[in-house]
Chimera marker file (.cmm) of the C-alpha trace (Angstrom):
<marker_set name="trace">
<marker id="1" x="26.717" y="9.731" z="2.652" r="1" g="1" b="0" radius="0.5"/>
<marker id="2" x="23.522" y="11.322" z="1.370" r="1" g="1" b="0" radius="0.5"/>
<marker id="3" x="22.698" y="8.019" z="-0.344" r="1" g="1" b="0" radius="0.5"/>
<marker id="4" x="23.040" y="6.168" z="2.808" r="1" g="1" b="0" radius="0.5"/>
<marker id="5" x="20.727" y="8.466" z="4.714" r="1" g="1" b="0" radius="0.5"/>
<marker id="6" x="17.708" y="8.417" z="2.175" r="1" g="1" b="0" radius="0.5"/>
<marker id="7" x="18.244" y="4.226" z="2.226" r="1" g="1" b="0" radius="0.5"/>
<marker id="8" x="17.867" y="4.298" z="5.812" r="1" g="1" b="0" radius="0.5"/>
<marker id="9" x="15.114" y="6.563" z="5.808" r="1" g="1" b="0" radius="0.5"/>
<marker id="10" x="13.050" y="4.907" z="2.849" r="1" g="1" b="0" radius="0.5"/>
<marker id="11" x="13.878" y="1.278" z="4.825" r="1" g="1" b="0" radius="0.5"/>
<marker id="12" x="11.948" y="3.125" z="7.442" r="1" g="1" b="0" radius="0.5"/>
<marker id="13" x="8.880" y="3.476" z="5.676" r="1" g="1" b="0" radius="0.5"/>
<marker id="14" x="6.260" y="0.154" z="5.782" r="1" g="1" b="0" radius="0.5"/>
<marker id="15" x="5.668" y="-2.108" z="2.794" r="1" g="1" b="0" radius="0.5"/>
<marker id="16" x="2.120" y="-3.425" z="3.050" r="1" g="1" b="0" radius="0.5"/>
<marker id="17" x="-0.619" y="-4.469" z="0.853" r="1" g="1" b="0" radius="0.5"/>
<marker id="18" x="-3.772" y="-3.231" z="0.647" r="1" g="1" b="0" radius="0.5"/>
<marker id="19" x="-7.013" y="-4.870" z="1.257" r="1" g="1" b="0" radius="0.5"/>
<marker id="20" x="-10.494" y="-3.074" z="0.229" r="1" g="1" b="0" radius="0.5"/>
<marker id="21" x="-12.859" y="-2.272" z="3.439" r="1" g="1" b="0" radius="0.5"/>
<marker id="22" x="-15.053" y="-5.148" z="1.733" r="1" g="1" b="0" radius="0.5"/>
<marker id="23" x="-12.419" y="-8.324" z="2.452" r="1" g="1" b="0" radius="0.5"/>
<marker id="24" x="-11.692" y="-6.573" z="5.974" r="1" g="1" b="0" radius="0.5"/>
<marker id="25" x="-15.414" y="-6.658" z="6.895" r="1" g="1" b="0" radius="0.5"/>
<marker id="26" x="-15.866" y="-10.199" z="6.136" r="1" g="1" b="0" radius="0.5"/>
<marker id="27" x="-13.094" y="-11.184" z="8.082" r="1" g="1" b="0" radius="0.5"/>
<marker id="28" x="-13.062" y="-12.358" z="11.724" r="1" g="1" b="0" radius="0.5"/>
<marker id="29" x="-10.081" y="-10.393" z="12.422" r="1" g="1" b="0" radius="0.5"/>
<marker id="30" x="-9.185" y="-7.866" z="10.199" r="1" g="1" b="0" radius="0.5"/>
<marker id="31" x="-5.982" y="-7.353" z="8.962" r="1" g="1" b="0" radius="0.5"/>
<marker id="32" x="-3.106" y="-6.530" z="6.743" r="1" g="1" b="0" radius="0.5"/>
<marker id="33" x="0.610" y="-7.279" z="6.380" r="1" g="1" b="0" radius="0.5"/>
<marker id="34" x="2.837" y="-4.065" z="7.158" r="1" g="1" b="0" radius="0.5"/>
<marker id="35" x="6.960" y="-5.384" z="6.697" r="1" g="1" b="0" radius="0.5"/>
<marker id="36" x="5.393" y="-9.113" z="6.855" r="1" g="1" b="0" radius="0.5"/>
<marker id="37" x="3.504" y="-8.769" z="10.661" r="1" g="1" b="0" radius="0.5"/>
<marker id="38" x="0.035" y="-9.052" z="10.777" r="1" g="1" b="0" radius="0.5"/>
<marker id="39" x="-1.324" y="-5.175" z="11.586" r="1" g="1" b="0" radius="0.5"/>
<marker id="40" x="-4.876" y="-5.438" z="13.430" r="1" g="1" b="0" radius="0.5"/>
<marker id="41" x="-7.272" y="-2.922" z="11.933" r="1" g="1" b="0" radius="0.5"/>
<marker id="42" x="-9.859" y="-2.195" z="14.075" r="1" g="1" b="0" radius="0.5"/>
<marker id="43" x="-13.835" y="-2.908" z="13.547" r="1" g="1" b="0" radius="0.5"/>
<marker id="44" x="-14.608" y="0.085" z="14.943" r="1" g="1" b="0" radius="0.5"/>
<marker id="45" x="-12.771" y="1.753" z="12.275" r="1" g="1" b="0" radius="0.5"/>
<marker id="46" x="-14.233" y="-0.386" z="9.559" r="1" g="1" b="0" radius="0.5"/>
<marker id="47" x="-17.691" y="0.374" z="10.786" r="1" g="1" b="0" radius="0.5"/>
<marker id="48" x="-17.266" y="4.043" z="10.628" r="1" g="1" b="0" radius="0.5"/>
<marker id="49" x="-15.694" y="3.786" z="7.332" r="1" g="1" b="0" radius="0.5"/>
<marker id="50" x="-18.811" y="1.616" z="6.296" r="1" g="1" b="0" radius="0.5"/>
<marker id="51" x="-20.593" y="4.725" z="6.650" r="1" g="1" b="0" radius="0.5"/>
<marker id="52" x="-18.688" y="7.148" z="4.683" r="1" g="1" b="0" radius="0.5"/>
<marker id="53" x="-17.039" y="5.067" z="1.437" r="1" g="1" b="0" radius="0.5"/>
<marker id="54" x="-17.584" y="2.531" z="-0.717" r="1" g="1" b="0" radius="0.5"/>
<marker id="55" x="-16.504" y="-0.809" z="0.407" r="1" g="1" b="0" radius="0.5"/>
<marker id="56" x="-13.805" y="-0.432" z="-2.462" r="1" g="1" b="0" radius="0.5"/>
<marker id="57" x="-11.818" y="1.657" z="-0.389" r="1" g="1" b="0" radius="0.5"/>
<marker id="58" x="-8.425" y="0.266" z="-0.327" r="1" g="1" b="0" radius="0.5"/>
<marker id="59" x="-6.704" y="-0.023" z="3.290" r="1" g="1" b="0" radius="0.5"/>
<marker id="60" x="-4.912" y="1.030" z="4.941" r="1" g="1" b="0" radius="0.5"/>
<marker id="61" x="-5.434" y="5.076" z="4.059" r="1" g="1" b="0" radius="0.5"/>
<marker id="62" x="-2.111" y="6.102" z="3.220" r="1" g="1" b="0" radius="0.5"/>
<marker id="63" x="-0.870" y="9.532" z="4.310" r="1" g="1" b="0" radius="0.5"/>
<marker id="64" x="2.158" y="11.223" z="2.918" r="1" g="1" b="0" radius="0.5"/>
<marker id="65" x="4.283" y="12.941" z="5.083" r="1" g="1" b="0" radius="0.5"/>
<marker id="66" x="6.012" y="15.653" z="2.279" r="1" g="1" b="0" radius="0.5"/>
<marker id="67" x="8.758" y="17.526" z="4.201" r="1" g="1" b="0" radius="0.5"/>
<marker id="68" x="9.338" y="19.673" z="0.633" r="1" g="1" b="0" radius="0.5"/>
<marker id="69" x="6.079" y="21.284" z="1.181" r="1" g="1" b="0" radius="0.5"/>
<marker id="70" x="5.081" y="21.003" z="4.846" r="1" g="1" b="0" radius="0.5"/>
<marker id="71" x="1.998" y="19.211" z="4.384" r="1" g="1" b="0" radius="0.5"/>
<marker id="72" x="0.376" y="15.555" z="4.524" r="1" g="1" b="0" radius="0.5"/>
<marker id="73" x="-0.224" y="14.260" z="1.033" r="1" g="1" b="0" radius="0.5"/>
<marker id="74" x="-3.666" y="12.019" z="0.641" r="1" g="1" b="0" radius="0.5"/>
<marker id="75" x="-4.371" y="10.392" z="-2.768" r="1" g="1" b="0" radius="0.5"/>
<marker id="76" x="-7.058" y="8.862" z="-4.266" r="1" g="1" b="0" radius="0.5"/>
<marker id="77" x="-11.168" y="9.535" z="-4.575" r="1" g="1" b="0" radius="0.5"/>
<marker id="78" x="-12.099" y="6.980" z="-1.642" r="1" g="1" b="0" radius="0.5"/>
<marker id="79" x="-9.001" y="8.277" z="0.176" r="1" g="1" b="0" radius="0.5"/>
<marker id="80" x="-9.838" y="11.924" z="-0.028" r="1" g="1" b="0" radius="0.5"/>
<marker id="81" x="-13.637" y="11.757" z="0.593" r="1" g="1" b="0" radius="0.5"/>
<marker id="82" x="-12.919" y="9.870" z="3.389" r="1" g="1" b="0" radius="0.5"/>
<marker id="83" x="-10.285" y="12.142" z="4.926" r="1" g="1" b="0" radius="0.5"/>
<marker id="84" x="-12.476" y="15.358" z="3.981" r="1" g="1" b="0" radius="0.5"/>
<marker id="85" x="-15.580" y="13.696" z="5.780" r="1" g="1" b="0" radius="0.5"/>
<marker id="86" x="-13.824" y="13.424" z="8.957" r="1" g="1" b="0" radius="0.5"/>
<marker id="87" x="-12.265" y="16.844" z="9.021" r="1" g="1" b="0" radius="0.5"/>
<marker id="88" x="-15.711" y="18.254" z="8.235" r="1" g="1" b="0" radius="0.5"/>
<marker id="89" x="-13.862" y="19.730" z="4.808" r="1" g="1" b="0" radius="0.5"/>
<marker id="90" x="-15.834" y="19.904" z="1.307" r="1" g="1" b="0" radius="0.5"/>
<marker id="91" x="-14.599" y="19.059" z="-1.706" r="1" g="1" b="0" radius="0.5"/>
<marker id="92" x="-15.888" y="18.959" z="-5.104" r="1" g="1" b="0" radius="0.5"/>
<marker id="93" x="-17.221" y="15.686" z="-6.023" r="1" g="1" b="0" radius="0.5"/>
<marker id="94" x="-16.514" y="16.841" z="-9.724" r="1" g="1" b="0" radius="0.5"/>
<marker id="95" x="-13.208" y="17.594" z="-9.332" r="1" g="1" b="0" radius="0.5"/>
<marker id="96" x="-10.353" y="15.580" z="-11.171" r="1" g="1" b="0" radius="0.5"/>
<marker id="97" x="-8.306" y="16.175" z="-8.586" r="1" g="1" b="0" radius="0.5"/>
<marker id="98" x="-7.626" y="13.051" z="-6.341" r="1" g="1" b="0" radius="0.5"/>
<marker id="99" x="-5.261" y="14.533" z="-3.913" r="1" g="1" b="0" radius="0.5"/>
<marker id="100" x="-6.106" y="16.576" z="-0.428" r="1" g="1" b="0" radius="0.5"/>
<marker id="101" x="-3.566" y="18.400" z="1.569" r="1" g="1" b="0" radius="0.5"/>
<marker id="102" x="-3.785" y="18.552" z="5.262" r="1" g="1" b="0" radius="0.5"/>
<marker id="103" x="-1.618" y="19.808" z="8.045" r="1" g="1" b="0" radius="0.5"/>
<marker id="104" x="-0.370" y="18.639" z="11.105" r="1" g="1" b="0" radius="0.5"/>
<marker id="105" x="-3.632" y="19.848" z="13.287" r="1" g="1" b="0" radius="0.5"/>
<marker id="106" x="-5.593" y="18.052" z="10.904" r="1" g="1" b="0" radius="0.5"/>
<marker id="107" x="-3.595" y="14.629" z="11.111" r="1" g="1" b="0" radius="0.5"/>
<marker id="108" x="-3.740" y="14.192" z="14.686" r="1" g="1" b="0" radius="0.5"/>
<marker id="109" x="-7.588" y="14.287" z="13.917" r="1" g="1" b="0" radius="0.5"/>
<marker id="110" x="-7.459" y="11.650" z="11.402" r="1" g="1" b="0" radius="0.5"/>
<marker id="111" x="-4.828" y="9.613" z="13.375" r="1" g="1" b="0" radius="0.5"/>
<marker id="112" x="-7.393" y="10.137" z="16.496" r="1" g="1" b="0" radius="0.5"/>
<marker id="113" x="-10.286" y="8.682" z="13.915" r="1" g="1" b="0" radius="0.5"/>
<marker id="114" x="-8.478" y="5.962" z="12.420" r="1" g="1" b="0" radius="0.5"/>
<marker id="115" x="-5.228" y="4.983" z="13.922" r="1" g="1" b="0" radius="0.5"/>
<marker id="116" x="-4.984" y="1.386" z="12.570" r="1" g="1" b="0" radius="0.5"/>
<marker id="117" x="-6.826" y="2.252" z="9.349" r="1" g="1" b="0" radius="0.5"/>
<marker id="118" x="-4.243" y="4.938" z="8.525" r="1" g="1" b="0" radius="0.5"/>
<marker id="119" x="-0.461" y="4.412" z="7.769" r="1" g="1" b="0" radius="0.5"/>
<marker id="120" x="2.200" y="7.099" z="7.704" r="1" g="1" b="0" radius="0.5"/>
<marker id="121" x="5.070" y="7.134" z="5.229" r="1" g="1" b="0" radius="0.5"/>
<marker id="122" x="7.651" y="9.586" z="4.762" r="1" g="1" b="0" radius="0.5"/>
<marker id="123" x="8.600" y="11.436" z="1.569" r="1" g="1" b="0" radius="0.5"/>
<marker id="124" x="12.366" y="12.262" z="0.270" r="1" g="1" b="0" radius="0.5"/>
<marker id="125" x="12.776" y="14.985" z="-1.742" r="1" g="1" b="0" radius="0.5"/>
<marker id="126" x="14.575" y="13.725" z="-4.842" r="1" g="1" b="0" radius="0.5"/>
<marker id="127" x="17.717" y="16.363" z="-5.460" r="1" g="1" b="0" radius="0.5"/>
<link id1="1" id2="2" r="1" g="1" b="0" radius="0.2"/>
<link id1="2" id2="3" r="1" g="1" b="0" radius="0.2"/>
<link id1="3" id2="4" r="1" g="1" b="0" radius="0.2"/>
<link id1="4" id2="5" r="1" g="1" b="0" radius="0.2"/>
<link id1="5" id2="6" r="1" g="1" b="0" radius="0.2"/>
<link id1="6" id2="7" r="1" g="1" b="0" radius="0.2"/>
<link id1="7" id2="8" r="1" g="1" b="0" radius="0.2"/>
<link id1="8" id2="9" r="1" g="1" b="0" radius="0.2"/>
<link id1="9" id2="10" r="1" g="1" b="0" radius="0.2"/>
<link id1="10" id2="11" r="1" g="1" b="0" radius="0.2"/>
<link id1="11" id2="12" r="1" g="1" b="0" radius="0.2"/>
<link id1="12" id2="13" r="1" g="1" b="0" radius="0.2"/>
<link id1="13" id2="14" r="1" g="1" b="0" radius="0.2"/>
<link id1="14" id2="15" r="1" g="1" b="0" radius="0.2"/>
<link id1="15" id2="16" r="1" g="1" b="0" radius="0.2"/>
<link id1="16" id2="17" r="1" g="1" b="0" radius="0.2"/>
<link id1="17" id2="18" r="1" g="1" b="0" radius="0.2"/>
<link id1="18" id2="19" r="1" g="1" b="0" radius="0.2"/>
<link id1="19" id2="20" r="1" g="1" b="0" radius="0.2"/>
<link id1="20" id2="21" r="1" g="1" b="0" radius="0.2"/>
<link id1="21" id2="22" r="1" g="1" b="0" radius="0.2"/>
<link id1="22" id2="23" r="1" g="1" b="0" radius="0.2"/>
<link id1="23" id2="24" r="1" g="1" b="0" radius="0.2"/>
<link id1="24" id2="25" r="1" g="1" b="0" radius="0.2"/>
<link id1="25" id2="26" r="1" g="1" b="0" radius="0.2"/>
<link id1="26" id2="27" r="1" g="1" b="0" radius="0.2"/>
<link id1="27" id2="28" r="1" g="1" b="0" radius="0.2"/>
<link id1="28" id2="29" r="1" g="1" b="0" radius="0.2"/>
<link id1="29" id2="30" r="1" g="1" b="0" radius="0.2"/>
<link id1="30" id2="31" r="1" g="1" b="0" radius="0.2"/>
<link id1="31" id2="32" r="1" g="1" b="0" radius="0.2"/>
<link id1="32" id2="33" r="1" g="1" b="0" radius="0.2"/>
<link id1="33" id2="34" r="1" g="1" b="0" radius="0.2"/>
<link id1="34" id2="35" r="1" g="1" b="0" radius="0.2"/>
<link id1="35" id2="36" r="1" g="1" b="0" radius="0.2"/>
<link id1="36" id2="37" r="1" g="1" b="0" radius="0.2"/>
<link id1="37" id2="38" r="1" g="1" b="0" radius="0.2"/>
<link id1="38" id2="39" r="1" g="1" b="0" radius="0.2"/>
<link id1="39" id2="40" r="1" g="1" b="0" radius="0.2"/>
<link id1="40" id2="41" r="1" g="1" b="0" radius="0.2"/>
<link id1="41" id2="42" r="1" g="1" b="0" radius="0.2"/>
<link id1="42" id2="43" r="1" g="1" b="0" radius="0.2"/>
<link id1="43" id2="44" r="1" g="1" b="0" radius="0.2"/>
<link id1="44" id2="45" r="1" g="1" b="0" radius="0.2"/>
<link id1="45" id2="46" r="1" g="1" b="0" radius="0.2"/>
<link id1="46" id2="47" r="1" g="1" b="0" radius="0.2"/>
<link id1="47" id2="48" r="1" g="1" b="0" radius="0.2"/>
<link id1="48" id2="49" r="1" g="1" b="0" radius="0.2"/>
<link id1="49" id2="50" r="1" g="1" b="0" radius="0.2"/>
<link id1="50" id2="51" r="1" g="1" b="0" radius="0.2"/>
<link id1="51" id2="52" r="1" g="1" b="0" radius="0.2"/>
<link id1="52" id2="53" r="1" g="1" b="0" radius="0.2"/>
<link id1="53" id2="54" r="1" g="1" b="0" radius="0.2"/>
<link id1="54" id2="55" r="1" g="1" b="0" radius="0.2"/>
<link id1="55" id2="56" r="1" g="1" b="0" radius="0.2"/>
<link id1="56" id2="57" r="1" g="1" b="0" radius="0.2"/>
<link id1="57" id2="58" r="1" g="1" b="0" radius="0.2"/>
<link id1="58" id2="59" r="1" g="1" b="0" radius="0.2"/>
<link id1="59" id2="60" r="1" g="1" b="0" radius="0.2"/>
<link id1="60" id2="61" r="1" g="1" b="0" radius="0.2"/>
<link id1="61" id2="62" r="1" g="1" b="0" radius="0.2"/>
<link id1="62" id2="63" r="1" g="1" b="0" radius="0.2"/>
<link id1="63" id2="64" r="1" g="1" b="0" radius="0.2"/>
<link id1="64" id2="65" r="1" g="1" b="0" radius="0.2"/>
<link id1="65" id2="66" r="1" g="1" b="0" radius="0.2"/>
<link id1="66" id2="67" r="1" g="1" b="0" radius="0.2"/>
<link id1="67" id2="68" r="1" g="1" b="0" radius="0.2"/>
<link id1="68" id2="69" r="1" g="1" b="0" radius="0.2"/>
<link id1="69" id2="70" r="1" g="1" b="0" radius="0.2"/>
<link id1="70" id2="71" r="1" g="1" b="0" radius="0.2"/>
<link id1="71" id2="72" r="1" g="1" b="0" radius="0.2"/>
<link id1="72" id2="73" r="1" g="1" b="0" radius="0.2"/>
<link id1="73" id2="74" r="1" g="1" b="0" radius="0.2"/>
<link id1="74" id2="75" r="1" g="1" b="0" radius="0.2"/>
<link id1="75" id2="76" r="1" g="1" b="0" radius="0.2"/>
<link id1="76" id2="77" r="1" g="1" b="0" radius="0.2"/>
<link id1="77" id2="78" r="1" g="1" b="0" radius="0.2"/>
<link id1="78" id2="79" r="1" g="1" b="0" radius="0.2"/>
<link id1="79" id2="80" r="1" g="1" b="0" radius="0.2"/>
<link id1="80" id2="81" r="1" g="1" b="0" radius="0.2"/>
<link id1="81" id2="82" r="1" g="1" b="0" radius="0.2"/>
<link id1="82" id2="83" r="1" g="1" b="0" radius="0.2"/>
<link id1="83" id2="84" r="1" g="1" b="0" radius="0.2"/>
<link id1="84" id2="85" r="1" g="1" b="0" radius="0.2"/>
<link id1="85" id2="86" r="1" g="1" b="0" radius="0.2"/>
<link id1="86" id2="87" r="1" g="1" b="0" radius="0.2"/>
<link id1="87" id2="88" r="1" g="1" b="0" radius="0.2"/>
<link id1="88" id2="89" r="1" g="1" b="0" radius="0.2"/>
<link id1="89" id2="90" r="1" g="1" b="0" radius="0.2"/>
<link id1="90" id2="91" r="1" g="1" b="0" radius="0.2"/>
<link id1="91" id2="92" r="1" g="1" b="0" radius="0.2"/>
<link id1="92" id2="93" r="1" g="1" b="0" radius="0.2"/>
<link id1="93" id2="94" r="1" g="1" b="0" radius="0.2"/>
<link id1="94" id2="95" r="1" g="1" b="0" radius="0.2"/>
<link id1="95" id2="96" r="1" g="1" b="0" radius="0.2"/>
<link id1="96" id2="97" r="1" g="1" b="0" radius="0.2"/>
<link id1="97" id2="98" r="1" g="1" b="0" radius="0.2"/>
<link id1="98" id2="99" r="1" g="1" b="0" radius="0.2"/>
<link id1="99" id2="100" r="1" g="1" b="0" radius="0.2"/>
<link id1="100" id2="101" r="1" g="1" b="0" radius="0.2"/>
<link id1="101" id2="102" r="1" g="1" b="0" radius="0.2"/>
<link id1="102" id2="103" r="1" g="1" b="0" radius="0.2"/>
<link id1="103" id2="104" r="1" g="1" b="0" radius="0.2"/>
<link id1="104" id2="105" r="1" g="1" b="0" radius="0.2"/>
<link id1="105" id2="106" r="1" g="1" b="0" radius="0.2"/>
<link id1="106" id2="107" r="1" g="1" b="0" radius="0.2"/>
<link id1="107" id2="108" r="1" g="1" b="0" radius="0.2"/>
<link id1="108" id2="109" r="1" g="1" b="0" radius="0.2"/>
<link id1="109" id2="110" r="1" g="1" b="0" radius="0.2"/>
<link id1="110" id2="111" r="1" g="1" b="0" radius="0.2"/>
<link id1="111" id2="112" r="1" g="1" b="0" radius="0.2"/>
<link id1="112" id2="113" r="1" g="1" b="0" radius="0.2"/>
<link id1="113" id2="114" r="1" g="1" b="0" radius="0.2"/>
<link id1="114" id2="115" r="1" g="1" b="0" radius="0.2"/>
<link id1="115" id2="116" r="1" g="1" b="0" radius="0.2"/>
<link id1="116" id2="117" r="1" g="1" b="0" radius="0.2"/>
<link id1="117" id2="118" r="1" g="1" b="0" radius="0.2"/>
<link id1="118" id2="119" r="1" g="1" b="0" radius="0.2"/>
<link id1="119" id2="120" r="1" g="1" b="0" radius="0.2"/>
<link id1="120" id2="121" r="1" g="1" b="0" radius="0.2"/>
<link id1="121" id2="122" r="1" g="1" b="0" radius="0.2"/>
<link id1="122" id2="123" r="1" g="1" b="0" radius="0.2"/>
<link id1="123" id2="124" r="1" g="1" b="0" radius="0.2"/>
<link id1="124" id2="125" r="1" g="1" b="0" radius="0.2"/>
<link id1="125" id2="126" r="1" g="1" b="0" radius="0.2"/>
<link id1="126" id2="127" r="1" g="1" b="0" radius="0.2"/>
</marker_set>
């Protein structure tokens, strides 16, 4: 039965591919595939994001919901220095460390931000 519930639950989660802010920006209108539908991402977004990363940034900005330790998990440099610049956080540019943690305050701002630029998935613990 557990099996069955952790297939259902990682079916719920979207399979996209990613795009870097530099192919959305030269498109007319932006977008990617989330579970084979086109998902519009909006230019406002893209123009804000213009601002603050590299136009390597991969999208959309994927944000790990981790149950196991109550927090949102965001990975990747473009990923965190993006999230960190909107929540007003620092972070060490020198750091090794690729990964933020942010909690549920926090994600409403970045969902408020970037709603179609940002994609929630869920993660199962793995007992």
């Amino acid at each position: 039965m557990e099996k069955i519930i952790k297939s259902v639950i990682k079916d719920l989660n979207p399979r996209f591919k990613k795009k870097s802010l530099k192919e959305l920006l030269n498109e007319d209108r932006p977008y990617i595939l989330v579970n084979g539908k086109r998902h519009r991402i909006k230019r406002r977004e893209l123009e804000l994001l213009k601002e603050i990363a590299s136009e390597d940034l991969k999208l959309p900005i994927v944000l790990e919901v981790d149950p196991s330790i109550n927090a949102i998990v965001v990975k990747g440099k473009e990923e965190v220095k993006v999230v960190a610049k909107i929540l007003g956080k620092e972070i060490n540019i020198f750091s090794e460390e690729n990964i933020l943690y942010i909690y549920k305050p926090e994600l409403r701002i970045v969902r408020r931000e970037l709603p179609t630029a940002t994609q929630l998935i869920f993660k199962l613990p793995l007992d």
